[in-house]
N, C-alpha and C positions, 0 to 999 in steps of 0.2 A: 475785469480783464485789463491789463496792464498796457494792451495794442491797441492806440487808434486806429490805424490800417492793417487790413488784411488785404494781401494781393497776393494773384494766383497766375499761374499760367493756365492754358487753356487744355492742347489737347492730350490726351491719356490722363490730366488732372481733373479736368469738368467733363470734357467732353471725347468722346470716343465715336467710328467707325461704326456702326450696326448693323446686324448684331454684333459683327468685333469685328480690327481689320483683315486677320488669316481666312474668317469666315466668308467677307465681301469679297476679297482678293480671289479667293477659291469660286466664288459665285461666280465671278466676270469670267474666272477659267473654261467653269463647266458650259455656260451659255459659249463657247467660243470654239466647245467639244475637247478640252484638255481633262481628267480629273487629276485633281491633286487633293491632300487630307489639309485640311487648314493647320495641323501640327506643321507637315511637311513646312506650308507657307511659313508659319511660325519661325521656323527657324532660320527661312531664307531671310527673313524681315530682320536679322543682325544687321544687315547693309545698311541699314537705314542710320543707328547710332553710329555706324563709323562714318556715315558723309556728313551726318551734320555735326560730328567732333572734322573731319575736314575741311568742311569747310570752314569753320570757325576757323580754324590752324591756316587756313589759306587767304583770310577776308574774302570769302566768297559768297554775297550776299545771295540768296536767294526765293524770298518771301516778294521782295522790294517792286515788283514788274512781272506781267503773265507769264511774259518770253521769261526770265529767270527762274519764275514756279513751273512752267513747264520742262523748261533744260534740264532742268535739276533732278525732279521727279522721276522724268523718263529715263534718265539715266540709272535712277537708284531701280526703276521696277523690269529695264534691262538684265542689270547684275542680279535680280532675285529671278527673272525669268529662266534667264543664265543656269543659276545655281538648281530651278527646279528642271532642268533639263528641256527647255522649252522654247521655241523663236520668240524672238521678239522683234522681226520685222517683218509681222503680215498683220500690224493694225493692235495687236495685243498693248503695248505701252498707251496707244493713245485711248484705247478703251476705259483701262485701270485709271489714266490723269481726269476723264469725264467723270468717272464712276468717282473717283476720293476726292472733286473739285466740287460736286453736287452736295450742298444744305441738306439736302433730303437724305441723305448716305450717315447721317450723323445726330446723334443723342444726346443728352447729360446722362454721367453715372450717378445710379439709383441714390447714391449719399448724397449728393449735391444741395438741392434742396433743402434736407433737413439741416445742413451745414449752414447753408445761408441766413435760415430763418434765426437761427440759434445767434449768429453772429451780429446780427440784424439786433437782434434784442440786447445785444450789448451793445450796440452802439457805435458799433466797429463802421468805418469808410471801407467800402468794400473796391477792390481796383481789380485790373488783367495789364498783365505784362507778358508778352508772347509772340514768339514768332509763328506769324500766320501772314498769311497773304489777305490783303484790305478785304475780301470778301468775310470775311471774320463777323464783320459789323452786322451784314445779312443774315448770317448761322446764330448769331447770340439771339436778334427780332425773331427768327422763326424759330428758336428754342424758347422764348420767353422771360429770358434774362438779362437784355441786355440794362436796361433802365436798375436792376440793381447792382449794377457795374457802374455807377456815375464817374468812376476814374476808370481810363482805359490808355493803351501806351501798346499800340499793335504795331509788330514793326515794317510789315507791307503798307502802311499808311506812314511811320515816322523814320523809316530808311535804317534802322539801326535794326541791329539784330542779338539778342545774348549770346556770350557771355558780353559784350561790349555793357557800360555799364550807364551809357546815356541812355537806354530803352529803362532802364529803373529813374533815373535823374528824371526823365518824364515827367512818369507816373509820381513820383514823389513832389514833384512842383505842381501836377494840378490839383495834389492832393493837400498842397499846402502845409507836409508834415516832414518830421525829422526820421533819416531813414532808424534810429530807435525806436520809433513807435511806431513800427511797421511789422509785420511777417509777413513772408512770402512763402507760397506755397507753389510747388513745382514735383514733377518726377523721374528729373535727369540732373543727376548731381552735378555733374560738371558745368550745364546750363541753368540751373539751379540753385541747385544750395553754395558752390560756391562763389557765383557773383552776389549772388544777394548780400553773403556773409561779408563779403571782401566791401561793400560798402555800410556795411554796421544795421543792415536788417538781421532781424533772426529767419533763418529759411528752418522751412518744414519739408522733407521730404514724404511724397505721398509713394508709398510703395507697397501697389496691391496685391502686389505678385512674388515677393521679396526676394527682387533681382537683385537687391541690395547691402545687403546684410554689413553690419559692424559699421552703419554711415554715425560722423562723430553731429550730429543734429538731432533734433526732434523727428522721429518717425510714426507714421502713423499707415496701417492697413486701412483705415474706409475713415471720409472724411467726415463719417459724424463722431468721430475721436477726437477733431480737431480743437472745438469749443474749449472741452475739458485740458487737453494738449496747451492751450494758450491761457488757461487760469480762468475760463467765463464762469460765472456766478451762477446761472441760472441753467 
């Protein structure tokens, strides 16, 4: 394989909500006496890609500080509350920021692993570059991966946020390589595939749901595609 580095973002790439976020978003409903179909949820959760294409378009950082992940949040699970026809001041917003701020709320997808080990055996420096809020570090200890993360570039710990493209300069100086012999892997093009590409990584878009369709990168449905995707031998 031609990559020394493989670097990933973190959530909807590794890690995910569980059982998913429409499903947990609709639990906290039901426990609070609302029902909603976690489709419904589904599609209120578009909010979510327009605040954080917003706040990018605003420098609005918001991983960087509680008070920021908390502002931030409550605001996006407002406008979905909103959209499901629902209040969201009798305690609902601060329920759903406990419920999606809690390790325990949260999994690797089922491909992860075998991705890892695969890339492991080539040889590959494996990194995370992601906007998460510094608790990130805790979530990877209690999934079990963070030590095959030995490069990591979280931007609630390094103050930057993608698309900016210091949160990759990071990861690529502790990783000691040229961003050429890098890919990146992520599932939000615009926070994604194209900073990575705009600094001379190759970016993989992981797209398991294919929101995406006709993206001009490397795509891959389930990330035990990926090995073979990047030329590994084995």
């Amino acid at each position: 394989m031609r990559f020394r580095g493989v670097f990933f973002d973190v959530g909807e790439t590794l890690v995910h909500a569980a059982p998913s976020f429409p499903e947990l978003f609709s639990n906290v409903l039901a426990a609070a006496g609302h029902r909603r179909d976690p489709a419904d949820v589904s599609a209120a959760s578009a909010v979510v890609f327009r605040r954080f294409a917003e706040a990018a378009d605003d420098g609005e950082l918001w991983t960087t500080s509680p008070e920021r992940s908390a502002r931030f949040w409550k605001g996006v699970y407002a406008q979905m509350l909103e959209t499901l026809d629902l209040p969201s001041g009798d305690g609902l917003r601060d329920e759903l920021y406990g419920t999606f701020t809690d390790p325990g709320n949260y999994a690797l997808f089922d491909d992860v692993a075998p991705a890892l080990d695969a890339l492991a055996r080539e040889g590959a420096t494996l990194g995370i570059v992601s906007n998460y809020e510094a608790w990130l570090e805790d979530l990877l200890v209690l999934l079990g991966v963070r030590d095959r993360f030995p490069v990591r570039a979280i931007s609630g710990i390094e103050g930057y946020e993608k698309p900016d493209p210091r949160l990759f300069r990071v990861a690529l100086d502790r990783a000691g390589l040229a961003p050429a012999d890098v890919a990146y892997i992520g599932d939000n093009p615009a926070f994604d595939v194209d900073p990575a590409r705009a600094l001379g990584m190759t970016p993989v878009l992981i797209d398991r749901r294919g929101r995406f369709p006709g993206q001009d990168c490397i795509t891959v449905a389930d990330l035990r595609e990926l090995p073979a995707a990047l030329g590994a031998t084995t």
